[in-house]
C-alpha positions in Angstrom: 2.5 -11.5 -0.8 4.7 -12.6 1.8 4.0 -11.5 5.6 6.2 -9.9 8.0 7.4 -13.4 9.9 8.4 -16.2 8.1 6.7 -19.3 7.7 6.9 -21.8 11.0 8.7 -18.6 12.2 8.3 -17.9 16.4 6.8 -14.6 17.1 7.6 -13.3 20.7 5.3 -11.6 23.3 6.6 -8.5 22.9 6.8 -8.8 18.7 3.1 -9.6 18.9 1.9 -7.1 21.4 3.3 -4.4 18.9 1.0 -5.9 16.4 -2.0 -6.2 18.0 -2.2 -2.2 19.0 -4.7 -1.2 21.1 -6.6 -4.4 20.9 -8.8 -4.0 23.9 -12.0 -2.1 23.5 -12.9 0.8 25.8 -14.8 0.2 28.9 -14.6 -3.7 28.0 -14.8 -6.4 30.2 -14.6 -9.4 27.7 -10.9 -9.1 27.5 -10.7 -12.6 26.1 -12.8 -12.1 23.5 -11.3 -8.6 22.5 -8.0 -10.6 22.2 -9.1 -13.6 20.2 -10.6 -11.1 17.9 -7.4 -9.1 17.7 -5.4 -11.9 17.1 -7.8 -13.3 14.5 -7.3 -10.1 12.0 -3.8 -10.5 12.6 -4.0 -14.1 11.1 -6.6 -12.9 8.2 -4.5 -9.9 7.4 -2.0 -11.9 6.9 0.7 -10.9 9.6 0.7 -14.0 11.5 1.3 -16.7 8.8 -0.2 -20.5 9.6 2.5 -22.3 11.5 3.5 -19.0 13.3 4.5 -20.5 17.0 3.0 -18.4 19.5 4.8 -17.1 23.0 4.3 -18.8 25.7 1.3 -17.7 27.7 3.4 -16.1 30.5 5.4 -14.5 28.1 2.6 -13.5 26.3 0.7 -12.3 29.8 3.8 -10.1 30.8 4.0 -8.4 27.4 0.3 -7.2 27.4 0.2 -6.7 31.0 -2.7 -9.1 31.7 -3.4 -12.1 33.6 -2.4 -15.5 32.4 -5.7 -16.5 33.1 -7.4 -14.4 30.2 -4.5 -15.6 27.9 -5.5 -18.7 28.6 -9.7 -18.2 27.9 -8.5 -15.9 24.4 -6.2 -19.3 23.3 -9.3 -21.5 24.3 -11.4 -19.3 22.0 -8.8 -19.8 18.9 -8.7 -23.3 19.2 -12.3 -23.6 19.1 -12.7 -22.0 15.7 -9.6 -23.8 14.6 -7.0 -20.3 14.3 -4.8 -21.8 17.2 -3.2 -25.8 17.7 -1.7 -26.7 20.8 0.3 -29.8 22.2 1.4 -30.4 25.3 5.3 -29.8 25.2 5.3 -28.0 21.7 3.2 -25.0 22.3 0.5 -23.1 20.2 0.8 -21.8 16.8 -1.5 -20.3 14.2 -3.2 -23.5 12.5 -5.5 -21.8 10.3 -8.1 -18.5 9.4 -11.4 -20.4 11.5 -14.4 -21.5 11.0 -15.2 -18.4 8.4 -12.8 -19.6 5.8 -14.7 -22.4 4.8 -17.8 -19.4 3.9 -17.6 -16.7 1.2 -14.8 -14.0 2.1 -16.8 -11.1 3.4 -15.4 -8.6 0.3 -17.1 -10.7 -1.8 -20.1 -10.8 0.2 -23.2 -8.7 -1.4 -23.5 -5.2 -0.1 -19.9 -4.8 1.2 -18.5 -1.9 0.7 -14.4 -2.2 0.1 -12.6 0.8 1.8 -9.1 -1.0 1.8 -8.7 -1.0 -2.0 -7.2 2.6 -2.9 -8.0 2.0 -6.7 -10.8 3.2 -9.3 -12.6 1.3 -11.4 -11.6 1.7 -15.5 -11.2 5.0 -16.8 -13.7 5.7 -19.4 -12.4 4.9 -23.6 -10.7 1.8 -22.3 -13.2 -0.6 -23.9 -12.1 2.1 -27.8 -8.1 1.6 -26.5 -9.0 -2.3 -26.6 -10.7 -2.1 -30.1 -7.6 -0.2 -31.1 -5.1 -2.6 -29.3 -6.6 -5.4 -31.4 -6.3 -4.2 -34.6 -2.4 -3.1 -33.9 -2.0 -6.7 -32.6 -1.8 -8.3 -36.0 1.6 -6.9 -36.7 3.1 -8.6 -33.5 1.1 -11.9 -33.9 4.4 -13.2 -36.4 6.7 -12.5 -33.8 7.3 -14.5 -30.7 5.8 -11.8 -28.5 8.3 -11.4 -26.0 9.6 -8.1 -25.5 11.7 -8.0 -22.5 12.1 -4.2 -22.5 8.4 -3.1 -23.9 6.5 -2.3 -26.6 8.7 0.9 -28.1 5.7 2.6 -29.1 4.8 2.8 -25.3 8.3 3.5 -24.0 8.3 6.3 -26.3 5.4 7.7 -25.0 6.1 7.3 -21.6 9.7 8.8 -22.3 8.1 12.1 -23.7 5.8 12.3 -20.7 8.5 12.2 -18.2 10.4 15.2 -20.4 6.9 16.9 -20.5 7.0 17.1 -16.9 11.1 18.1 -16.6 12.8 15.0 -16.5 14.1 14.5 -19.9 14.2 10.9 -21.0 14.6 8.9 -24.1 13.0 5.1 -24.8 16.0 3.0 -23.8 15.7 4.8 -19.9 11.8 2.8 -19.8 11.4 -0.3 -19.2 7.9 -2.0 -19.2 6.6 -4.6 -16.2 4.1 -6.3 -14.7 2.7 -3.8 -12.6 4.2 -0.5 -9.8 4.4 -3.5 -7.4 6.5 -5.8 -9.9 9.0 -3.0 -10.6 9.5 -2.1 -7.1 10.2 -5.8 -6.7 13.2 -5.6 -9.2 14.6 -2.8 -8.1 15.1 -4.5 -4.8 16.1 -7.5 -6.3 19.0 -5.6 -7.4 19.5 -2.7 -5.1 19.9 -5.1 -2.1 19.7 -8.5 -0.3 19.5 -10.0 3.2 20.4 -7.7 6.4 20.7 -4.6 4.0 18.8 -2.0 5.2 15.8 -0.2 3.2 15.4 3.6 4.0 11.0 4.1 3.6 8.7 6.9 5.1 6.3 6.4 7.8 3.5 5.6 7.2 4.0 3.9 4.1 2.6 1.5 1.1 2.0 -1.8 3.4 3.3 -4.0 0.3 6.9 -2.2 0.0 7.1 -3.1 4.0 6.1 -6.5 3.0 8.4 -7.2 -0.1 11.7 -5.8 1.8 11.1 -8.2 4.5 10.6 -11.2 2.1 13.9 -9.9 0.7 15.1 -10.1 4.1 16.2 -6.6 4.4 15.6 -4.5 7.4 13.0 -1.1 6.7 14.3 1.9 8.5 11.4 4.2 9.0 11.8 8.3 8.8 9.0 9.5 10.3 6.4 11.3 8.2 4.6 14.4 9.7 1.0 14.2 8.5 0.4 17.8 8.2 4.8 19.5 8.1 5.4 16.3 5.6 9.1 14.9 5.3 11.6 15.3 7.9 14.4 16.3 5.9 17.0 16.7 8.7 16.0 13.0 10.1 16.4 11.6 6.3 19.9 13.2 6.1 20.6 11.5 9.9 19.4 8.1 8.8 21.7 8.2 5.8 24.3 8.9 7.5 24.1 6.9 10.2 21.8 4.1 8.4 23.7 3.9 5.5 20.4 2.2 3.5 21.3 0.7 0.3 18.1 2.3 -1.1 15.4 4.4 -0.4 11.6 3.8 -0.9 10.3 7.2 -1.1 6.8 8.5 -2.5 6.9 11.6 -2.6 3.2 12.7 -4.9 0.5 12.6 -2.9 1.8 9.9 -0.9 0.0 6.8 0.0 -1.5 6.7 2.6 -1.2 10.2 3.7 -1.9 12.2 0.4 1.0 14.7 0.7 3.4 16.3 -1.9 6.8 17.6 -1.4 7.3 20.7 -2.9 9.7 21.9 -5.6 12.1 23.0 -2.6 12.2 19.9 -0.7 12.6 18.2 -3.9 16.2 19.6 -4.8 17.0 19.2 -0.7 16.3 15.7 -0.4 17.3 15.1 -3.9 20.7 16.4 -3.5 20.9 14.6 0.3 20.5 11.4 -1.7 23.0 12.3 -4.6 25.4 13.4 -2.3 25.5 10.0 -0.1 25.1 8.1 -3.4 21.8 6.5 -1.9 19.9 5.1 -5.0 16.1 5.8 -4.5 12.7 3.7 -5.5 10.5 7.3 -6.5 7.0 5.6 -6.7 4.8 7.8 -8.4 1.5 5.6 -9.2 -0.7 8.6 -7.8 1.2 11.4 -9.8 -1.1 11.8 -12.7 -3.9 12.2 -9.9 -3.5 16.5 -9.5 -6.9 17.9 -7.9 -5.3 21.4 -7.9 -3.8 21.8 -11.7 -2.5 19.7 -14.6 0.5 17.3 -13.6 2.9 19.0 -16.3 2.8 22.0 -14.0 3.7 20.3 -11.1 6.6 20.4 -9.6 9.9 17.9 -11.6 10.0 15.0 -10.6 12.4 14.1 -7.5 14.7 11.9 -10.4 15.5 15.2 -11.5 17.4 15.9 -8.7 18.7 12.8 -7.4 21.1 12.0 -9.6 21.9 8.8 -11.9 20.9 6.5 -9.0 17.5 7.2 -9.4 14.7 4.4 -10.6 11.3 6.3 -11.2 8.9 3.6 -10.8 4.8 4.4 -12.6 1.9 2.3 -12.6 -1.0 2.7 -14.6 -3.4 0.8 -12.4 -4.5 4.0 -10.5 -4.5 6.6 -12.9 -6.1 4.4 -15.6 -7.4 0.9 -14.1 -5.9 -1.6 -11.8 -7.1 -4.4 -13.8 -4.8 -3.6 -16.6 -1.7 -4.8 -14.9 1.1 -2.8 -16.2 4.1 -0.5 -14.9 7.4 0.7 -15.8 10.6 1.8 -14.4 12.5 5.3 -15.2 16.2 4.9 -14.9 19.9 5.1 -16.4 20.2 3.3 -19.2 23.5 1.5 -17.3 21.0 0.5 -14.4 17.9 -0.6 -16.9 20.5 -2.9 -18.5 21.6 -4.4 -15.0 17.4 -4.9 -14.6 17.0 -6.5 -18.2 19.6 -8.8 -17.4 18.1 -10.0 -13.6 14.9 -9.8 -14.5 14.5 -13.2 -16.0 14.2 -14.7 -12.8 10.8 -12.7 -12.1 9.4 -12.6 -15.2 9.5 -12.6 -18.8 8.3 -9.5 -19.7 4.9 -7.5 -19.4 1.9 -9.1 -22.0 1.8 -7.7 -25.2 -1.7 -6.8 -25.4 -2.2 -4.9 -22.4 0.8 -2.8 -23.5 -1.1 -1.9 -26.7 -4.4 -0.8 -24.5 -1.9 1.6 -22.7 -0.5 2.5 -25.6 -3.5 4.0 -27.0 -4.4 5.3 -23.4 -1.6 7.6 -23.8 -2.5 8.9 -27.1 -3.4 12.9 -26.2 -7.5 11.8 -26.4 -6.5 9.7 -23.3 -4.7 12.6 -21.2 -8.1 14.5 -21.8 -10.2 11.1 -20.3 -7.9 11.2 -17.7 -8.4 15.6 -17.1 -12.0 14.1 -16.8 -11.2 11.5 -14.3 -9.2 14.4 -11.9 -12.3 16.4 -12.2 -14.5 13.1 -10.9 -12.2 12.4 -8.4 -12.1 15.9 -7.1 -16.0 15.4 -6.6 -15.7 12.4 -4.6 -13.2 13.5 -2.2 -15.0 16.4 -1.4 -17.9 14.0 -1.3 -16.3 12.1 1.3 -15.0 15.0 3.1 -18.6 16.4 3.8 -19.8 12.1 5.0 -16.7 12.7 7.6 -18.0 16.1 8.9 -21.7 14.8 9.2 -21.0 11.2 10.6 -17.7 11.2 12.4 -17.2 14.9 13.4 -14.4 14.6 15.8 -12.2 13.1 12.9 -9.3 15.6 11.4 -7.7 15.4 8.3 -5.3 17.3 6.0 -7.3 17.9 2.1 -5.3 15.7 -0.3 -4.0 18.0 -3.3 -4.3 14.5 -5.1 -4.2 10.8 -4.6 -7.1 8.9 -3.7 -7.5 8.8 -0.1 -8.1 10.9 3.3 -5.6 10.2 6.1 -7.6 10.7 9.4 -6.7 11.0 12.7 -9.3 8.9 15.3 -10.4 10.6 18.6 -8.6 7.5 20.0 -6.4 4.6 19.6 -9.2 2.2 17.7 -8.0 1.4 14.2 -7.2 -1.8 15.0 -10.5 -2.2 16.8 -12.6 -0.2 14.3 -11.5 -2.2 11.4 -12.9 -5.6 13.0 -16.0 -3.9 13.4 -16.6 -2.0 10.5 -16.3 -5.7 8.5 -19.2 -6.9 10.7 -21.5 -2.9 9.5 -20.8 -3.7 5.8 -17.6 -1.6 5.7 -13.8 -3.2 4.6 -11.4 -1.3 6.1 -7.3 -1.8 6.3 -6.0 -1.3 9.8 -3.3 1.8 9.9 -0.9 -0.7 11.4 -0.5 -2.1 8.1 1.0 1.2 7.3 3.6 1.5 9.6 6.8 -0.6 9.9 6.7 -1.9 13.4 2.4 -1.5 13.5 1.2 0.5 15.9 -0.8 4.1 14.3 -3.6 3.1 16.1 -5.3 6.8 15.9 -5.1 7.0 12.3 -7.3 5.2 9.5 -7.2 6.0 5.6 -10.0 5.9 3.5 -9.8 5.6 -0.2 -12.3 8.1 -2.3 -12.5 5.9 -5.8 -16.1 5.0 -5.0 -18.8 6.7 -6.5 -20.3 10.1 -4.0 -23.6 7.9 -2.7 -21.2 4.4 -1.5 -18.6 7.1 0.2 -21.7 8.8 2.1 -23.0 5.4 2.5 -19.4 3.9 3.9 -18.8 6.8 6.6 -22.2 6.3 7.9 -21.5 2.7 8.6 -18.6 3.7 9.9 -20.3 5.6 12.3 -22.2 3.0 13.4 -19.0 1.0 13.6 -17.1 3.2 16.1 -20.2 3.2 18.2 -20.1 -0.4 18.0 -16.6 -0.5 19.0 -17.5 1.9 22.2 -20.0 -0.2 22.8 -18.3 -3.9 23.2 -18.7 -5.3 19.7 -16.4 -7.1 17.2 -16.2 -8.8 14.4 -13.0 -10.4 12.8 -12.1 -8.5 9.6 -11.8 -10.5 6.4 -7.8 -10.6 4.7 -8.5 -8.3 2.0 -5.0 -6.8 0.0 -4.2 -3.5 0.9 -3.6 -1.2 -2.5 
């Protein structure tokens, strides 16, 4: 995954005091430390890149509003554990992740408990959809196994789902890839290129940020309200005035906030987009995911509205198992065939296998394991609802109708902070910066429910322990874990 600064890229004072948030802990006095630290996650989270050049240390002073003297004692502290090189003349830039990459990576560390992973493990009857995969195998073993489209078997099945739910839809509008986050990669392959501007919600899923950028477009952020939802008036201005190429939009039980956009707000925004002839990236990996009724009741997808410009992208990594690496796209068939055709310089087409285990997933005996798995789910984010009331009281949150996290707003500007410590209490957390286009969201922090009830009670507890940690001058530099 590529970062948001290119490699050997300079990153100014004020680009990186945006990024660091609210990197100095309350009531502090070990400023140097606090910013070391902060700087540190940046470089293990991946947003400052090795051979990132650093501002100068006045620049750097002026944009946090401290004294060059502590920028001075926080870059002596990087060099020692090797994150920082200087020369006299050339500057500092990021060198490497410190002493601690040379150790185990704390998520694999015993007894961690992985809070930045929004994704469940398998959903029970895959181990029979694998006995069943292998035995339909034989009749593709005499063929060369490529199948640029899919597997027809599964594009049929995903084509009657998507007409189940009101989007009606025929085999040669599916196209099969190598996961949701593959497929939104082709899409913006094709939908736009360098200086083009992206129209996504924020907050939003931290890799779409990140692919746009390595595409070298420019994200245009629309804020989200975590409890009103979509601004539809400021998605209309930024098309007209934007004029995005695309939009990234996830609009079922969006990641990270958990909301839904209702049938109205559907046909609005759908029809904004048809009428400016915007296409639209619909993500729906958490659709399938309903806590409050069964997803063909729900309201139509947002494709149904938006016109012929729509690409419906589905995953089936959170509704079924992220290890079984598969997605598809929902489009045209005049855009699928402009995909087919680019799509050979990404890949060849999704494994053959794995397309017969999903297959056989979506057989009606695996919509009831999945009816199951919404009733499981339901448990454990109530589960982790009731750890946030015990432990962390003065947190606030909207219930999720679906999805697989809580969105909570923090008494005070700490995510930044609390994620450092919360690595160091046994807790991985991703920073709400990650979330947002330009950082920042320091008061918010989401936490993923896919973890049995006794590890969620278990998590928020450390947590607790964490924020008092953090109140009470103590860090730890988080490990770079992905952010799903």
């Amino acid at each position: 995954m590529s970062s948001h600064l290119p490699l050997g890229s300079r990153v100014s004072g004020t680009r990186l005091a945006v990024l660091l948030g609210e990197w100095r802990r309350r009531g502090s006095r070990q400023g140097a430390a606090d910013l070391a630290a902060a700087v540190e996650l940046q470089v293990l989270d991946g947003q400052l890149p090795i051979g990132t050049r650093l501002p100068a240390e006045r620049e750097l002073a002026d944009a946090l509003g401290v004294s060059r003297t502590l920028i001075g004692a926080a870059l002596d502290r990087l060099r020692s554990t090797g994150v920082v090189a200087s020369r006299r003349g050339a500057g500092s830039w990021i060198s490497g992740a410190g002493h601690r990459s040379a150790a185990p990576a704390q998520h694999e560390r015993a007894g961690l408990i992985d809070l930045a992973r929004a994704a469940p493990p398998a959903l029970p009857g895959l181990i029979n959809a694998v006995d069943t995969a292998r035995r339909d195998l034989v009749e593709h073993l005499s063929g060369n196994g490529y199948l640029t489209g899919g597997l027809p078997l599964l594009r049929e099945r995903i084509a009657e789902r998507y007409t189940a739910r009101g989007l009606p839809t025929t085999p040669d509008q599916v196209m099969l890839t190598a996961g949701a986050y593959s497929a939104f990669v082709l899409c913006l392959r094709m939908l736009a290129g360098p200086g083009d501007r992206v129209l996504v919600e924020q907050p939003t899923y931290p890799n779409a940020i990140d692919a746009v950028r390595a595409a070298h477009a420019l994200p245009v952020p629309v804020a989200l309200d975590p409890v009103r939802g979509w601004d539809l008036t400021g998605i209309e201005a930024a098309l007209r005035q934007a004029s995005p190429r695309f939009a990234y939009l996830v609009v079922d039980f969006q990641n990270p906030t958990g909301l839904r956009l209702d049938a109205a707000g559907r046909e609005r925004l759908g029809g904004l987009l048809a009428r400016s002839r915007t296409p639209v990236v619909v993500d729906e990996s958490l659709v399938e995911l309903d806590y409050e009724g069964d997803p063909l009741d729900a309201p139509p997808p947002l494709a149904a509205f938006a016109g012929d410009l729509a690409l419906t992208v589905g995953s089936a990594a959170k509704s079924q198992w992220g290890g079984l690496r598969l997605g598809w796209i929902r489009a045209s068939a005049e855009l699928l065939d402009r995909l087919l055709s680019s799509r050979f310089a990404v890949d060849l087409g999704a494994p053959v296998f794995d397309q017969l285990v999903l297959a056989s997933l979506l057989e009606p005996e695996g919509y009831a394991a999945l009816a199951q798995r919404r009733v499981d789910f339901r448990l454990q984010r109530d589960a982790l609802i009731d750890a946030v009331h015990a432990y962390c009281p003065e947190w606030t949150f909207e219930v999720p109708a679906g999805g697989l996290s809580l969105w909570c707003r923090l008494p005070e500007p700490m995510s930044t902070r609390l994620a450092v410590s919360a690595a160091n209490h046994g807790v991985q957390l991703a920073p709400a910066s990650r979330f947002g286009v330009h950082g920042g969201l320091e008061r918010w922090l989401r936490l993923p429910f896919g973890l049995p009830p006794d590890q969620l009670l278990e998590a928020v507890r450390r947590l607790s322990l964490a924020v008092e940690s953090v109140r009470g001058y103590a860090d730890v530099p988080a490990a770079n874990v992905p952010v799903t």
